[in-house]
ZAMARGU-4260 file (C-alpha; in steps of 0.2 Angstrom, whole numbers, plus 5000, padded with zeros to 4 digits):
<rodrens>
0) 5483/4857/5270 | 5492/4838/5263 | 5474/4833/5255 | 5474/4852/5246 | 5491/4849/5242
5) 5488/4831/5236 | 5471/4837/5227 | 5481/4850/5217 | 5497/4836/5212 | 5483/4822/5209
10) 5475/4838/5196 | 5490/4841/5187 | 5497/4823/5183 | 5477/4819/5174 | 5483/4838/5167
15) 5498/4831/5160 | 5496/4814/5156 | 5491/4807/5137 | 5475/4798/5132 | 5484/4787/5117
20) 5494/4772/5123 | 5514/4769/5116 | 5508/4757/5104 | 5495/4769/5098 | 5508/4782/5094
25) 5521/4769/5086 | 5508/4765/5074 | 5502/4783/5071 | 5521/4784/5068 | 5523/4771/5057
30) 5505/4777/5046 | 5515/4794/5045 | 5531/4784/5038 | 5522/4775/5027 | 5513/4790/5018
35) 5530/4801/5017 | 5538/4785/5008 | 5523/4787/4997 | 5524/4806/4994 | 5543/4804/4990
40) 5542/4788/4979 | 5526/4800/4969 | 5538/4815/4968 | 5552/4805/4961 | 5539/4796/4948
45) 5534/4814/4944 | 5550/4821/4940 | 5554/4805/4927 | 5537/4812/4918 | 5525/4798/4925
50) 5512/4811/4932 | 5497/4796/4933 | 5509/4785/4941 | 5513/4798/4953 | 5494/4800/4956
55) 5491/4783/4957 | 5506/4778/4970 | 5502/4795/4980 | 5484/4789/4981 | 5487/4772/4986
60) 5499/4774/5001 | 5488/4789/5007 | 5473/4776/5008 | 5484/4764/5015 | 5490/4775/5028
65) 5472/4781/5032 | 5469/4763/5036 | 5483/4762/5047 | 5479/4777/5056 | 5459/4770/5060
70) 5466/4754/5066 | 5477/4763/5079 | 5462/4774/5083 | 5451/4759/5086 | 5465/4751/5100
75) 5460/4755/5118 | 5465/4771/5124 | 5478/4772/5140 | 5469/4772/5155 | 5470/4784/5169
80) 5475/4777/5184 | 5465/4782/5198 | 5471/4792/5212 | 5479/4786/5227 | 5469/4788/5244
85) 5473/4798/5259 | 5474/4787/5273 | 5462/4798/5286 | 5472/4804/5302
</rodrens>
């Protein structure tokens, strides 16, 4: 019954626990940042009547955000650590 029982806890903690590592996400983070600075500072550019600028700065921070984004998908993802033994009885 306690290796069933330790079977189904090991399960569920792979079940909940995440493939990207904290670094990952904090650059993920900081990629989303850096694009909704962008679509702001393009909205405000648009509303003063400079509609290519808008474009232009829109298009910029999106690529450079894309670029973040594939370098915090190319990091090594967490590993899972393996599951502890049961000594035998």
């Amino acid at each position: 019954m306690k290796k069933v029982l330790f079977l189904a806890l090991a399960a569920a903690s792979f079940t909940f626990s995440s493939c990207d590592s904290q670094k990952e996400n904090n650059m993920e983070q900081t990629a989303d940042n850096v694009e909704a600075a962008g679509e702001d500072k393009a909205d405000a550019m648009e509303a003063a009547g400079n509609e290519a600028g808008a474009d232009s700065v829109e298009n910029a921070t999106e690529a450079k955000a894309d670029a973040m984004e594939d370098a915090a998908d190319a990091l090594p993802s967490q590993a899972t650590p393996a599951p502890a033994t049961v000594p035998a009885q």
